[in-house]
N, C-alpha and C positions, 0 to 999 in steps of 0.2 A: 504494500500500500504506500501512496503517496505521501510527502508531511505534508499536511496543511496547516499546521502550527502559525507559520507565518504566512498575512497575506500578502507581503510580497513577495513571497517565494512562492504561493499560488499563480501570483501574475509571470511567471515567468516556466509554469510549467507548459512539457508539447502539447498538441491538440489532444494525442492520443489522452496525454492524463488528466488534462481538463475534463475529454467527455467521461474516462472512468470515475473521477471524483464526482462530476453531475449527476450520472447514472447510482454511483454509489450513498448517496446521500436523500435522506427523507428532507420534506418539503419544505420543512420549519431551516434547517441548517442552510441548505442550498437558497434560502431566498437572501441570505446574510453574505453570500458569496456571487449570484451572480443575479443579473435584474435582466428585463427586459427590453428592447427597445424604447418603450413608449416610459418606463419609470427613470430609464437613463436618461432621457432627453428631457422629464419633468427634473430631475436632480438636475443636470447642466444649466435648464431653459435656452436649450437648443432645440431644435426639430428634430423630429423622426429619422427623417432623411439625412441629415448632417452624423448623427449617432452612428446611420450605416454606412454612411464612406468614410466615418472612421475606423469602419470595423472592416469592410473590403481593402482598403490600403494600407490597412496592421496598424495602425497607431495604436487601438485599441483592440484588446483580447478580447476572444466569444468565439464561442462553438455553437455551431448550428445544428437546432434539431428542429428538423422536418424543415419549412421553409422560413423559421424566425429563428433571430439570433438570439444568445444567453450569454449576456455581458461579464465579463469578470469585473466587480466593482472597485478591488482594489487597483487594477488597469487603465479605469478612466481617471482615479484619482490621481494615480500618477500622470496619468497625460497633461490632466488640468493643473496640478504642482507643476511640471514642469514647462505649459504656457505663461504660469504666472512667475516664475526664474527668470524666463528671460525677456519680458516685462519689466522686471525688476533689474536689469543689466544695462 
């Protein structure tokens, strides 16, 4: 099994072991780890749309099941930590 201890060390697991962590996880855990489309882009206040070309272009981690993504939520935080770094530069 995977550590999930840390989540950033969940944001930097392969797809393979994101989807086994997903699959392996009852509903309550898995909502603390990975979000939606539509709850990522309410937590940004970005759109829908924006959320998924950041997940098509890899900026941001997600595994897809069926035709909707499952966001890794410690992945957008780090995305958005490190938009706001170099704002800060």
């Amino acid at each position: 099994m995977t550590d999930t201890s840390s989540p950033t060390r969940i944001a930097r697991f392969t797809d393979a072991e994101l989807l086994s962590l997903y699959l392996s996880l009852s509903p309550a855990p898995r909502e603390t780890i990975f979000v939606n489309t539509a709850e990522a882009a309410e937590i940004t206040g970005v759109s829908m749309r924006t959320i998924q070309l950041w997940v098509e272009c890899g900026t941001v981690r997600a595994i897809s099941i069926g035709r909707k993504y499952r966001i890794v939520l410690e992945s957008l935080r780090e995305y958005l930590r490190s938009q706001m770094n170099k704002r800060g530069e």
